[in-house]
N, C-alpha and C positions, 0 to 999 in steps of 0.2 A: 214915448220912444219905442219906437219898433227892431225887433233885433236884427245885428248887425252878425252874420257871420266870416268869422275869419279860415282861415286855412288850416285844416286838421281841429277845430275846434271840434274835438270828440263831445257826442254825447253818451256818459258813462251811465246816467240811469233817468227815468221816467216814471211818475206818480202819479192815480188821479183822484179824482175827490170819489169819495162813496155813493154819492148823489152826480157822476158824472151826466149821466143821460140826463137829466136837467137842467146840472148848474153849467156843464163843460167846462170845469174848471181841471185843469192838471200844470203840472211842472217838470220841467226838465233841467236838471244838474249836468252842466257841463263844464271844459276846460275855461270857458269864458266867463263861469258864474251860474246864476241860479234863473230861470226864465219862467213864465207865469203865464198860460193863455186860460179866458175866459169865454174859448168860442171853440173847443174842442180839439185845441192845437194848430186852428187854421193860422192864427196869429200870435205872436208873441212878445214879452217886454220883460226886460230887466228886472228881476225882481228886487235887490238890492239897490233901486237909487236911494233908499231912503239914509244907505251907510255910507251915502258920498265920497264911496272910496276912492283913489287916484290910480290902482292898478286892476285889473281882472283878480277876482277871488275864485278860483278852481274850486269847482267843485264837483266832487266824485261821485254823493249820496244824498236821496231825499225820500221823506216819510211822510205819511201825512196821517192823522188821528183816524180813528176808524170811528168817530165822530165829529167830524171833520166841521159838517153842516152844520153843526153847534156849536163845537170851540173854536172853529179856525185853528188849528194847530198845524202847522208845519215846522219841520226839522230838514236842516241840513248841512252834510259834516262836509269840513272844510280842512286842509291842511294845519292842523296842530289843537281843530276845537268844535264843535257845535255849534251850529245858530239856530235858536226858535222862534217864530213869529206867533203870536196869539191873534192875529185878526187877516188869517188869510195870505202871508206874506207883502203885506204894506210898510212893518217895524219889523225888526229884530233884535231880539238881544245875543251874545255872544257868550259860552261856556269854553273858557280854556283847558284842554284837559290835561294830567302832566307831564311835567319835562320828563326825556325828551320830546319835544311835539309831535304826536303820531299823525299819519296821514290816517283820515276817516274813511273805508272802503265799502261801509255798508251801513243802514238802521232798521230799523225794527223796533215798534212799539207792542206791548199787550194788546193782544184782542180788547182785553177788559181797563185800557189805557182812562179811560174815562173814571174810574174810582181806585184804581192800583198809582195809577201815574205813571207806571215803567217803562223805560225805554232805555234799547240796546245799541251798543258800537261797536261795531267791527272795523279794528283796524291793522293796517298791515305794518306788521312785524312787532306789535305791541296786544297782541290779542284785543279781549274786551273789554268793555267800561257798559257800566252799568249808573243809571239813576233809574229814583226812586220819587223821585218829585218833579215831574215834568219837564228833564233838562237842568234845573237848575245848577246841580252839583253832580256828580259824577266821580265814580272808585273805580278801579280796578280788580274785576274779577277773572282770574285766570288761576287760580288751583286744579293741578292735573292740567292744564291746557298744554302740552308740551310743545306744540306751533303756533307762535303767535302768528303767523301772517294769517290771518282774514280775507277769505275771498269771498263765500259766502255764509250767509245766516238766518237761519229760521226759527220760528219761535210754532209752537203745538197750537193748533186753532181752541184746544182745553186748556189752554195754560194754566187757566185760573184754577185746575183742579189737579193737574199733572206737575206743572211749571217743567215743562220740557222745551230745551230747545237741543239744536242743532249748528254746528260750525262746521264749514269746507276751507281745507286747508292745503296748503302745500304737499303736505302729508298725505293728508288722509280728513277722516270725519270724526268730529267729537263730538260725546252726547253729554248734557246736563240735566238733572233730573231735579237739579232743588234751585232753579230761577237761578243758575248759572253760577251758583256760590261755589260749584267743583264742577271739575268734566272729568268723564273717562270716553279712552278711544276705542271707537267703533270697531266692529271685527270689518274693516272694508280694506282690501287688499294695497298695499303701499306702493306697488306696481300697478295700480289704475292711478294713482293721484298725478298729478296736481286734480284738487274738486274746483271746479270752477264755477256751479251752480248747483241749488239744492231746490225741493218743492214739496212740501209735506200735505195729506190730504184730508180736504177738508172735513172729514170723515175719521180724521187720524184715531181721536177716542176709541172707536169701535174698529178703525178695520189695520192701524198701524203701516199703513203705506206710507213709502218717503222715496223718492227720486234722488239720482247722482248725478248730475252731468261733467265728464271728464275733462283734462284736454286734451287725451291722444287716446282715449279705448272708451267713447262713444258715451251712452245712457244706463246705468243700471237702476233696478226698484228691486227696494225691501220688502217684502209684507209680514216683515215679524219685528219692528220699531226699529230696524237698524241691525239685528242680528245674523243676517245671512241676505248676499244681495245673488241678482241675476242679472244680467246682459239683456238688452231688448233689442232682437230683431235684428242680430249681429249681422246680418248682408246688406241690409238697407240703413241700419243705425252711420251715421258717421262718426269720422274721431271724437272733433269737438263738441262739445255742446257747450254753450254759452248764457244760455237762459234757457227755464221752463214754467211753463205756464199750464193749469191745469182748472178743467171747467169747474167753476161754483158749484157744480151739483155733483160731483165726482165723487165716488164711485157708479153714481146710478146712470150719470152720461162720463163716459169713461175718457173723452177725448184730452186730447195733451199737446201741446204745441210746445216744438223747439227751435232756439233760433243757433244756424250755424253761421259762422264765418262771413257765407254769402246767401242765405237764403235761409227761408222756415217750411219747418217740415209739422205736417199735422198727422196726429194717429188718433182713430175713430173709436179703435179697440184697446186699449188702456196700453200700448206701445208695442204690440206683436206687428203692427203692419203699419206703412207711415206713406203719405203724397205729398209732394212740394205745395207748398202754399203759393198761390198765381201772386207775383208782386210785378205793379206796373211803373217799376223804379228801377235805377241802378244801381244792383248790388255791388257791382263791382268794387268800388271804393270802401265796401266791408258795413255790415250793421253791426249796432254798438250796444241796443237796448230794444227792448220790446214790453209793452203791456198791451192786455186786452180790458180796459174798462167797464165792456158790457160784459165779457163771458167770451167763449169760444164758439160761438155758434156761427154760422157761414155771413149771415146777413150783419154781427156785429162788427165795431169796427178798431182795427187795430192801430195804434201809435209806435212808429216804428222810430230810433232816430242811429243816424248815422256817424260814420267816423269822422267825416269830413266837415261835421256841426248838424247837416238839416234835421229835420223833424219828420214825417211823413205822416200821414192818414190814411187807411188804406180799408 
């Protein structure tokens, strides 16, 4: 079954495998359900036939192991629960999480997913849930969280030494220091929020860098873990920002891509100075998601997917 798009079928986010440059395996979580290409996104199918359902299962959010190429793990939240597949997305089983059913807006596994088992939910208007065993069961941690809506979430590439992450909220930003059993709020200004995207750097251990992206006062970075931010590039920065992505090697290739509303903007020098990225699509209709698989580099290639369902390659 090859995919069928319908009208306005948003696509809300994009995964790919850790071995993409070989296996070209990624997924896209959309208003239609969950989709699966094994050809770098040129193609796509249903990921869910094998749960014979009778209506589209929306989906918002999807994760995949950071050993991906060994467990097959994939996750994807769903309106009121979780689904994981153990073998690539062919089965799944389903985790309800509790009444009332949240909608699932984001996930996040451990770096160290592969011996911790952890893996995080963000969802809107009921904060987080947390397991501890690969999906199976799932609590609710939200001590100090004082905004549950979840827009986004990030977890410290040290988790395993730190267990730090990060929530973007309606609000504002919260930080968690102990694997998210409490938060406290950020000093990030309450007149920049709604946070509509976060990106913390791969580097975090040593150099404490974290990104904001707003939806109406543009991009700021921390480089003290969240304690005092800055504005980048306020004449060229736009309102929103919607996603950010940052090169694998960062801080030492400083580049950073953001995606707005109608277009992505690249900056070379870790956000003082930014160019539109050449896209040979139409924005118009609004982009919804973005990954870069290989890295940020000019010749790697990026997976774009739009409001209106498609997927692009670019």
């Amino acid at each position: 079954m090859t995919e069928e798009i319908t009208p306005q079928d948003i696509v809300y986010a994009l995964a790919a495998s850790p071995d993409y440059a070989r296996d070209g395996i990624c997924f896209a979580a959309r208003k239609s359900g969950l989709y699966h290409s094994e050809d770098g996104g040129k193609s796509w199918k249903l990921a869910y036939e094998s749960l014979e359902l009778e209506e589209a299962l929306a989906t918002a959010a999807v994760a995949l192991s950071p050993s991906f190429t060994e467990d097959q793990h994939v996750f994807s939240g769903v309106p009121g629960g979780v689904l994981r597949s153990t073998d690539g997305g062919k089965n799944w089983s389903v985790a309800m999480l509790p009444s009332p059913p949240p909608f699932v807006s984001t996930l996040v596994l451990s770096p160290n997913y592969r011996r911790d088992g952890i893996v995080f939910a963000g969802t809107l208007e009921d904060g987080v849930f947390y397991s501890k065993n690969r999906g199976d069961t799932w609590v609710s941690w939200n001590f100090g969280l004082l905004d549950l809506n979840v827009i986004a979430l990030v977890v410290s590439p040290d988790f395993v030494n730190d267990e730090t992450l990060f929530v973007g909220t309606d609000s504002g930003i919260y930080r968690s220091t102990n694997g998210g059993r409490a938060w406290r709020e950020v000093d990030f200004p309450m007149d920049y929020a709604p946070v509509l995207s976060l990106a913390i750097s791969p580097n975090y251990a040593d150099d404490g860098v974290l990104f904001a992206g707003t939806e109406d006062h543009g991009l700021y970075r921390s480089n003290d873990r969240g304690q005092s931010w800055t504005r980048l590039a306020e004449k060229s920065n736009p309102d929103m920002v919607n996603a950010i992505l940052l090169s694998p090697k960062f801080p030492a290739n400083p580049d950073i891509l953001i995606m707005l509303g109608d277009s992505l903007l690249i900056s070379q020098d870790g956000g003082q100075s930014w160019t539109h990225r050449a896209l040979n699509i139409n924005t118009k209709v609004g982009l919804s998601a973005v990954i870069a698989p290989q890295g940020l580099d000019s010749e790697s290639p990026l997976l774009i997917g739009l409001v209106e369902g498609s997927i692009q390659q670019i």
